[in-house]
C-alpha positions as CSV (number, residue, x, y, z in Angstrom):
1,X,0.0,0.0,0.0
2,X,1.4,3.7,-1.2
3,X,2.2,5.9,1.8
4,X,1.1,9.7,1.3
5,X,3.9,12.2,1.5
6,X,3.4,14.7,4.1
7,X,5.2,16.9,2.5
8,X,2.8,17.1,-0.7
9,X,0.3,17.2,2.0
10,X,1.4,20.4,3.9
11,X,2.1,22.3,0.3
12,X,-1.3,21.4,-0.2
13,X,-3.0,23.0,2.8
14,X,-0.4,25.8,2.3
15,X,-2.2,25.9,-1.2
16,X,-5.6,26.1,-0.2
17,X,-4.9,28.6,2.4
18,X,-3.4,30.7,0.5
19,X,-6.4,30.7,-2.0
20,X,-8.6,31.3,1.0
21,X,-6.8,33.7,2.1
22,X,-7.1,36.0,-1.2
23,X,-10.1,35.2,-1.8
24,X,-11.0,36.6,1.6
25,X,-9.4,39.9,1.3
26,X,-10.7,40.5,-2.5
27,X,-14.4,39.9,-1.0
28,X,-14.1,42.5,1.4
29,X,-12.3,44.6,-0.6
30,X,-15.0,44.4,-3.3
31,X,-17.9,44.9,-0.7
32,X,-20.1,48.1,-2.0
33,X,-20.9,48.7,1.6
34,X,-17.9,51.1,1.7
35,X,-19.8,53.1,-1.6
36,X,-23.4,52.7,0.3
37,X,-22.6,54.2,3.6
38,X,-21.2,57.4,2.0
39,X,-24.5,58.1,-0.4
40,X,-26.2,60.1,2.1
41,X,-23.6,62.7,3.0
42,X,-23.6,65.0,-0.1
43,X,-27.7,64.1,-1.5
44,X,-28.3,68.1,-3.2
45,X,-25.0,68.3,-5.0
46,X,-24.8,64.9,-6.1
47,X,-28.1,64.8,-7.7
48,X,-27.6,68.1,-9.5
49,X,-24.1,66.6,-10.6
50,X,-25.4,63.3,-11.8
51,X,-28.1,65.4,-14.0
52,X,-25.8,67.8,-15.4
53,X,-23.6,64.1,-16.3
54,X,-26.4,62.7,-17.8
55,X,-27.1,65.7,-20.3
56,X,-23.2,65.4,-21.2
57,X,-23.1,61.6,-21.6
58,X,-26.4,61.3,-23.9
59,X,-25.4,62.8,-26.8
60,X,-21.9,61.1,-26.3
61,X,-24.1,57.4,-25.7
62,X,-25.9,57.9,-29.0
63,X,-23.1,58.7,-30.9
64,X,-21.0,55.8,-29.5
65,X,-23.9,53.4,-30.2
66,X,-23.8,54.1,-33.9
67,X,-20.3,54.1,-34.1
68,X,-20.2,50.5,-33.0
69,X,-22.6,49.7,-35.3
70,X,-24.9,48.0,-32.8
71,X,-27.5,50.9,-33.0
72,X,-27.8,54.2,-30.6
73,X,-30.1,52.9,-28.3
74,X,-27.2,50.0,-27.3
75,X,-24.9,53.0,-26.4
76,X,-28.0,54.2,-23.9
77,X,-28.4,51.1,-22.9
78,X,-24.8,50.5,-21.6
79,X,-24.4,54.0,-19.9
80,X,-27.4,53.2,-18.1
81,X,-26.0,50.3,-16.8
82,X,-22.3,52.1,-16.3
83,X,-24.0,54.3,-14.6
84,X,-26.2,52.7,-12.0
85,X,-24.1,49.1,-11.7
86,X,-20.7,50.4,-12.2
87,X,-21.6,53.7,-9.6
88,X,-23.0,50.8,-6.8
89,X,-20.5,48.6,-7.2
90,X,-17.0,50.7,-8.5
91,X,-14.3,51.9,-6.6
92,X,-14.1,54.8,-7.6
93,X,-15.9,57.5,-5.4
94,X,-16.6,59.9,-8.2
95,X,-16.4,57.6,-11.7
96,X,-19.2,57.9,-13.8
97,X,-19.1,54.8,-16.2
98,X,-20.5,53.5,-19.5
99,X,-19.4,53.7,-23.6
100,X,-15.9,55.3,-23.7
101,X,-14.1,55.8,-27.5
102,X,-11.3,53.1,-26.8
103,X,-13.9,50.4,-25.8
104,X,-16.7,51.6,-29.1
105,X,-13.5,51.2,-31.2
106,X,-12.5,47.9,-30.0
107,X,-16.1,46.5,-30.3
108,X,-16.6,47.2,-33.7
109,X,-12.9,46.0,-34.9
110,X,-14.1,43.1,-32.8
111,X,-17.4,42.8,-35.0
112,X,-16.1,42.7,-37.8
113,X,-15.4,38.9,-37.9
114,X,-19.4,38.3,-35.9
115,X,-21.8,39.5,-38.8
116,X,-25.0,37.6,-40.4
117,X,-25.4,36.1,-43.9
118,X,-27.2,39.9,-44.7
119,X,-24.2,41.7,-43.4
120,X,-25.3,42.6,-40.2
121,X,-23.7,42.4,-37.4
122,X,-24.7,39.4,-35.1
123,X,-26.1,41.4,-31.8
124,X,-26.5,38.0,-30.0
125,X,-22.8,37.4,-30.3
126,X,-22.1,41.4,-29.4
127,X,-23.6,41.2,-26.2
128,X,-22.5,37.4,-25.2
129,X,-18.6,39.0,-25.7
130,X,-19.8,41.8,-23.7
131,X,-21.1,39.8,-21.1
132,X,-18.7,37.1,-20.8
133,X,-16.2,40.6,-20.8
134,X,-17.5,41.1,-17.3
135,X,-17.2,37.7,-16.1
136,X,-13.8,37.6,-16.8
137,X,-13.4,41.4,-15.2
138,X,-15.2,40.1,-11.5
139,X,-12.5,37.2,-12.2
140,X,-9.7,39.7,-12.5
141,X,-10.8,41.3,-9.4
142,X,-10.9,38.6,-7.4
143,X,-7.5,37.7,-8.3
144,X,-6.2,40.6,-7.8
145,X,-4.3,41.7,-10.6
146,X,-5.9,45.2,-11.5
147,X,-3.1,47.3,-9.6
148,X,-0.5,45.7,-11.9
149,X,-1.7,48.1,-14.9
150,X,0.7,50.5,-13.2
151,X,3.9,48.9,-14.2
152,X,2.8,49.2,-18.0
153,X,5.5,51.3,-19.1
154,X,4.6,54.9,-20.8
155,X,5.5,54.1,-24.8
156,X,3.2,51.3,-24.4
157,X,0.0,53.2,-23.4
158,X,0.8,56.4,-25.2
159,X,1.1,54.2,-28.9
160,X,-2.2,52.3,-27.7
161,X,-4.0,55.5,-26.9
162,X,-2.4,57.2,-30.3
163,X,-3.8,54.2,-32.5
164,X,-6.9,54.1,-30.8
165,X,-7.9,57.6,-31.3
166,X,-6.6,57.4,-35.3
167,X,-9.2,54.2,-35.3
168,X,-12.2,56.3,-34.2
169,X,-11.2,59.0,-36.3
170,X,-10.8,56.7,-39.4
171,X,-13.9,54.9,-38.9
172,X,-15.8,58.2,-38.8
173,X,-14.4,59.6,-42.0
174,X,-17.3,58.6,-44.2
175,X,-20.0,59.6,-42.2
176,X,-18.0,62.8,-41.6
177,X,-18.7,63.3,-45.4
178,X,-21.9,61.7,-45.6
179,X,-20.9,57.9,-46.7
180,X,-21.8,55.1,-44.7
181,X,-19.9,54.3,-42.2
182,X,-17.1,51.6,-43.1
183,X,-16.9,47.8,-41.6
184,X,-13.6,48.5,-40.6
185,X,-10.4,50.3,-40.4
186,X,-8.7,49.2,-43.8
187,X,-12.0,49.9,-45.6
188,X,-12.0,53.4,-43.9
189,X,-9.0,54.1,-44.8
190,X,-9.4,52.9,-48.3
191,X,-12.7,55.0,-48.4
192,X,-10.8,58.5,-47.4
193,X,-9.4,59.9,-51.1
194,X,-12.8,58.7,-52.1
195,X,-15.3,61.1,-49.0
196,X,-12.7,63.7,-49.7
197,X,-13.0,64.0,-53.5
198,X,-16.7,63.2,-53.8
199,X,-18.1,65.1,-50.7
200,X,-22.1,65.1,-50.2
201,X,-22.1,69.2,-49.5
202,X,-25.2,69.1,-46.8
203,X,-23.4,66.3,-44.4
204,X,-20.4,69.0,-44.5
205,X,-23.1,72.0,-43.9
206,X,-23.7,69.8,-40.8
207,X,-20.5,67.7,-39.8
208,X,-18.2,71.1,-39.7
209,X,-20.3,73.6,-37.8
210,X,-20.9,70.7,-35.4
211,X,-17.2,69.7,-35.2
212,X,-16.8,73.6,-34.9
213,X,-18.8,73.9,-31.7
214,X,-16.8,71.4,-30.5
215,X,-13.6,73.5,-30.5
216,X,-14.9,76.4,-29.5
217,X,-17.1,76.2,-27.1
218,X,-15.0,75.2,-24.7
219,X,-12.5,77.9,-25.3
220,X,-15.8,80.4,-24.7
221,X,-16.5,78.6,-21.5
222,X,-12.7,79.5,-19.7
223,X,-13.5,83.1,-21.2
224,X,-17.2,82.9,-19.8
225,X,-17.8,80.1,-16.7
226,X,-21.8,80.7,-16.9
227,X,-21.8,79.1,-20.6
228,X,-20.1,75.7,-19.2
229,X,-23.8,75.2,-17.9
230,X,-24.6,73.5,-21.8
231,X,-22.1,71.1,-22.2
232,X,-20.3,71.2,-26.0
233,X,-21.3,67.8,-26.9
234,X,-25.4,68.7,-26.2
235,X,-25.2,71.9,-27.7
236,X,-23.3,70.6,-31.3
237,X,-25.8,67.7,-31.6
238,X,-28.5,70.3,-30.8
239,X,-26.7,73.0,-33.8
240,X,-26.4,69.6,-36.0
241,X,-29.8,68.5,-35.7
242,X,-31.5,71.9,-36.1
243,X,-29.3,72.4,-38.7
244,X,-29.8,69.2,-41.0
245,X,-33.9,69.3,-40.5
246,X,-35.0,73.5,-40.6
247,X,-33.6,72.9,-44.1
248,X,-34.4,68.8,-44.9
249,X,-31.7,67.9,-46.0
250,X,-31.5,64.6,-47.6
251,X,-29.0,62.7,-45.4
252,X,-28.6,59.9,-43.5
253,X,-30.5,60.1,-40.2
254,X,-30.4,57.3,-37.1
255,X,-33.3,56.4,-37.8
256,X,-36.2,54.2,-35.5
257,X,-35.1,53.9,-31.9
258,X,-36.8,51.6,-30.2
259,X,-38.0,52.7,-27.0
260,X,-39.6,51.0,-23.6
261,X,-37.8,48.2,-21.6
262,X,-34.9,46.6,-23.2
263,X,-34.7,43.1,-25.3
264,X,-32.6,40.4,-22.7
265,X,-30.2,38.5,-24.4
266,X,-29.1,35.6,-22.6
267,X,-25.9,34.2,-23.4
268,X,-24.8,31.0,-25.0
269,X,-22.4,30.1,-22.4
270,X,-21.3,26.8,-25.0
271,X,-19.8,29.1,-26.9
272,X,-17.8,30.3,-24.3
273,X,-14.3,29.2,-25.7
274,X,-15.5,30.8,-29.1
275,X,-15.6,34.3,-27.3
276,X,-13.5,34.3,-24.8
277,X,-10.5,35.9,-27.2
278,X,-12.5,38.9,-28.0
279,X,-14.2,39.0,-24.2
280,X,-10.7,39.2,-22.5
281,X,-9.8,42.1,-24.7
282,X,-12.8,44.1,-23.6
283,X,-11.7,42.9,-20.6
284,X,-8.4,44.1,-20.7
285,X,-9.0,47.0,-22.0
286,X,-11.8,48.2,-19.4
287,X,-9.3,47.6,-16.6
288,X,-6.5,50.0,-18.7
289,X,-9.0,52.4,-19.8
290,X,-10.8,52.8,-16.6
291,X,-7.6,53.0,-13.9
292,X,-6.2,55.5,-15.9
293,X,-9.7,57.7,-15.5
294,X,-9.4,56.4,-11.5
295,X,-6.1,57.8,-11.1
296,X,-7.2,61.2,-12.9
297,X,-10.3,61.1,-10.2
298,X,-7.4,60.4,-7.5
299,X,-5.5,63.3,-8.6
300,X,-8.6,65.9,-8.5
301,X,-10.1,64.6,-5.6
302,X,-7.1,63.4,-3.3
303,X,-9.1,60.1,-2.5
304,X,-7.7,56.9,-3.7
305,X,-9.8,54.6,-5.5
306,X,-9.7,50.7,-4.8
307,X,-8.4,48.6,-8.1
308,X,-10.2,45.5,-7.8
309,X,-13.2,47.1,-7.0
310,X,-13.4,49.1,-9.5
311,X,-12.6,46.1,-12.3
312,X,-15.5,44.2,-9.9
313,X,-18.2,47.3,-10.7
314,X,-17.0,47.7,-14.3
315,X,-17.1,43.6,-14.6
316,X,-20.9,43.5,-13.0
317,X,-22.0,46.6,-15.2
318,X,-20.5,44.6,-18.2
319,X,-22.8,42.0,-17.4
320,X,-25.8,44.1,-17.0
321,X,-25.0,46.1,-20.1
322,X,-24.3,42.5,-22.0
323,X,-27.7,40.9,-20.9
324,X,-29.8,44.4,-21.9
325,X,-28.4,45.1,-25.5
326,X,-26.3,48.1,-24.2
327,X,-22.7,48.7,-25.4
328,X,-19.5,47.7,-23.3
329,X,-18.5,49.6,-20.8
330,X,-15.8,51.6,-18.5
331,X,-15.1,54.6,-16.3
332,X,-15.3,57.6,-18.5
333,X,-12.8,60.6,-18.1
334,X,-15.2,62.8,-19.4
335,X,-17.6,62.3,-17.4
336,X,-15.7,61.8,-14.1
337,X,-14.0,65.2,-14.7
338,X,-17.6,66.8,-14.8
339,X,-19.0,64.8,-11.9
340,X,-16.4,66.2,-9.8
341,X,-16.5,69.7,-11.7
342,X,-20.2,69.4,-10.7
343,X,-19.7,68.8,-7.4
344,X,-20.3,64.9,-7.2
345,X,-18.8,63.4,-4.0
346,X,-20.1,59.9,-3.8
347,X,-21.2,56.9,-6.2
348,X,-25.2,58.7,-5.6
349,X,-24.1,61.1,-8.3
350,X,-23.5,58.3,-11.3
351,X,-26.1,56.1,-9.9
352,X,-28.3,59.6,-10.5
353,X,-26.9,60.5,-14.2
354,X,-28.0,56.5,-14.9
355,X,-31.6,56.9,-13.7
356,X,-31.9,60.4,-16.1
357,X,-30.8,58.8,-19.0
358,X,-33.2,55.9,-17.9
359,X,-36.1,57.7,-17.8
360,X,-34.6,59.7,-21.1
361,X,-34.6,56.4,-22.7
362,X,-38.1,55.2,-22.1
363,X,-39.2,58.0,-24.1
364,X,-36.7,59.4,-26.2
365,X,-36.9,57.6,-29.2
366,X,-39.3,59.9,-31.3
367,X,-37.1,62.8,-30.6
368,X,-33.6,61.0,-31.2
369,X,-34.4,59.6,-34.9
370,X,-34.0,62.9,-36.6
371,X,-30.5,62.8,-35.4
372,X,-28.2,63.3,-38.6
373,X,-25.4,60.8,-38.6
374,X,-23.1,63.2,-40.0
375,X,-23.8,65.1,-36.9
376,X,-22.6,62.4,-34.6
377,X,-19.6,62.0,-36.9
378,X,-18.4,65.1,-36.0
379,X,-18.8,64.8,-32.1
380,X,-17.4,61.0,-32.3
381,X,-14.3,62.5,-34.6
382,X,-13.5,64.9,-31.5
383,X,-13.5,61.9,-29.2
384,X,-11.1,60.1,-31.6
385,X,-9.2,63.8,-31.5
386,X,-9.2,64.1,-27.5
387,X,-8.2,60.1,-27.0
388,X,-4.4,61.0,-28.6
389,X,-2.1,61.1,-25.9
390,X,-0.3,64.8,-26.9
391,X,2.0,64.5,-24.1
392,X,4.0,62.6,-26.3
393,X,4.5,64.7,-28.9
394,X,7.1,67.2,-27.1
395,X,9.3,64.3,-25.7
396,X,8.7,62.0,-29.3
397,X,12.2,63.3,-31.0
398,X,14.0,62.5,-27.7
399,X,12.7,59.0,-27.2
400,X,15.7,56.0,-26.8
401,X,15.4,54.2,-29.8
402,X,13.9,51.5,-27.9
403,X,11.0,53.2,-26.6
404,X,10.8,54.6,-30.1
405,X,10.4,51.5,-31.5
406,X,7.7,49.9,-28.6
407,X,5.7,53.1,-29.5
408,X,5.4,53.3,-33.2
409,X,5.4,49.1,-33.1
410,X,2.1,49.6,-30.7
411,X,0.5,52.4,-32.8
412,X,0.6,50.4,-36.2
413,X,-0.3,47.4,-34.8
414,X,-2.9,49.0,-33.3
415,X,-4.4,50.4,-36.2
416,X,-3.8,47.4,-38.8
417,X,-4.1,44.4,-37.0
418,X,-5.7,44.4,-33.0
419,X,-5.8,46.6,-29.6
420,X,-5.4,43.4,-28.0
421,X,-2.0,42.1,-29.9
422,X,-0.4,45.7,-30.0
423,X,-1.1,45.7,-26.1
424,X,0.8,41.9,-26.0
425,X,3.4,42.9,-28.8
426,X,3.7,46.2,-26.8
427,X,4.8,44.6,-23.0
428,X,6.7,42.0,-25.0
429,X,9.3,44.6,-26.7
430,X,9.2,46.8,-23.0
431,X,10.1,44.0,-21.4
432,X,13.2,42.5,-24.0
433,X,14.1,47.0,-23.7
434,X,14.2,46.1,-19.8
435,X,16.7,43.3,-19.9
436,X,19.1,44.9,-22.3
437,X,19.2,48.0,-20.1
438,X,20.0,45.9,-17.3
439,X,22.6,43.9,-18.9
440,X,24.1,47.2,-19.9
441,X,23.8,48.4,-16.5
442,X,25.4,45.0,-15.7
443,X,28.3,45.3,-18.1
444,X,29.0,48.7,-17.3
445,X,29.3,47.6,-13.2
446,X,31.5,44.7,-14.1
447,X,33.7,47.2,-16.5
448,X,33.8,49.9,-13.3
């Protein structure tokens, strides 16, 4: 008869308490009590910020939605459940989450190998990714892995950000210049000499003065506080709208919005393996994208937000967002930067801006289908314009060769192939630019 080792027998319990142990601290750590038990201590100011988010996120939901090419009402649909789920559950005091540009542009790169025999895109595969996204995000934070997107080094993120805003921009070219909107980025940027020489003159009368309003408004704002009370976002897709219908112009429009309570889609969790690939890079990008918003929101508000609670909210609000047609989801600096502008001071504020564009929602449609979609070209081509990571620009001439390299190697990748392999090829080349700095540190000791 085979003796048992004790040996293997003590790693073993070491194991299992070790596992415990983890999964102890990431439970409490993930507990929204800590977000609960602050709601009631700023009520007034939060639900005036969360309304004045709500008016800034809707035109910015809609316009997302379309750019996915899952339809507006999915980008509603997901800030409502950023907003509510991801403000209960997050850890950041003050995010505001739902659709953000990097996560809109990933999605519909991601779609374009998930479409139907007609060419449509297959929204019961959308919104399994999407959901399974979240599963693998609540995983993440129970792990308790979130805190190492710190030690992605700088050429990496500012190439990803770079590429990502180039996408959106690309992708939005056509209906810039009143085409439809291309499948995806090689076709939009085969489709550019094409907009540019064979323009449709009334999307232009109401893509530029949009994209316009855009710039300046916020430049009148610094010059004139009291105007910042209507956002730049709601008042171009206000201009571009009145625009585009006082004179009928014979454009593309959005279109039937369905309104009422939302379509579930359940997912097909046997095709699990099938989207797990596309899932994880929502995933992984929800994690980047919204910790860099958190540590913005640390900055302003001299609060530190928890990690893996905030990859546990944005994970659950994936979820909800997956199972209720809405798009996928993270914290939004846009919308952070004006809850706390606003005077939000707990999760009430977000949980507030999702309940507006809730009620919004159940009766918006009539009013949102004479949207023009040149209109939302313009706003979503100033999202694409804002995602660039400038700070790069001053410092780009100076950069080591290998960081030179790792950054242009992430931003065409980026672009060309996939967010989630320029991320991979990204750390990859860091980390090879890592060890040959330390050998030559190395050498250079042994020389000394």
């Amino acid at each position: 008869m085979k003796k048992s080792n004790p040996e293997s027998k003590s790693e073993l319990s070491e194991t299992f308490a070790f596992i415990s142990s983890t999964l102890k601290t990431s439970l409490k750590e993930i507990n929204p009590w800590e977000n609960i038990k602050i709601m009631h201590t700023n009520i007034g100011q939060d639900i005036l910020a969360g309304m004045v988010v709500a008016i800034i996120a809707l035109p910015l939901a809609l316009a997302f939605g379309v750019g996915s090419g899952l339809g507006a009402i999915t980008g509603l649909w997901g800030a409502i459940a950023g907003g509510i789920i991801g403000g209960l559950f997050g850890g950041c005091r003050v995010g505001v989450s739902g659709p953000t540009g990097p996560k809109m542009a990933q999605l519909a790169m991601i779609m374009v190998g998930f479409r139907l025999a007609s060419g449509e895109p297959d929204l019961s595969a959308a919104f399994a990714i999407i959901f399974f996204s979240g599963v693998i995000l609540i995983a993440i934070s129970l792990v308790g892995i979130s805190k190492f997107i710190y030690f992605v080094p700088y050429s990496v993120v500012a190439g990803f950000m770079c590429g990502i805003g180039i996408i959106v921009m690309i992708l939005e070219f056509d209906s810039f210049f009143g085409y439809p909107a291309p499948h995806s980025v090689m076709e939009g940027i085969h489709d550019i000499p094409n907009a540019i020489m064979h323009f449709k003159t009334q999307a232009l009368m109401v893509s530029i003065p949009t994209l316009a309003i855009l710039f300046i408004w916020p430049r009148l704002i610094k010059m004139t506080p009291k105007l910042g009370i209507v956002p730049a976002p709601l008042l171009a897709l206000l201009a571009g709208t009145a625009i585009a219908n006082m004179n009928s112009f014979d454009i593309e429009y959005i279109g039937n919005i369905p309104t009422g309570f939302p379509e579930l889609y359940w997912p097909d969790w046997s095709k699990f393996g099938d989207y797990f690939g596309p899932a994880a890079g929502l995933a992984g990008l929800a994690v980047f994208d919204s910790l860099l918003t958190c540590i913005v929101a640390d900055n302003m508000t001299g609060i530190k937000h928890s990690s893996d609670r905030e990859s546990f909210g944005q994970g659950l609000a994936n979820c909800a967002a997956g199972l209720v047609g809405g798009l996928t989801t993270a914290t939004a600096t846009m919308r952070t930067v004006a809850n706390i502008q606003s005077g939000g001071k707990t999760p009430l504020a977000s949980i507030v801006h999702g309940l507006v564009l809730l009620a919004l929602v159940l009766g918006l449609g009539p009013y949102a289908e004479d949207i023009p979609m040149a209109c939302l070209a313009a706003i979503l081509f100033m999202v694409g314009i804002d995602i660039l990571d400038y700070r790069i620009l001053p410092v780009l001439h100076r950069l080591p060769v290998t960081d030179m390299i790792v950054f242009w190697s992430v931003l065409i990748i980026t672009i060309v192939e996939d967010l989630l392999v320029a991320m991979a090829v990204g750390i990859v080349l860091a980390f090879f630019r890592f060890v040959l700095e330390m050998s030559r540190l190395y050498k250079s000791q042994i020389a000394y």
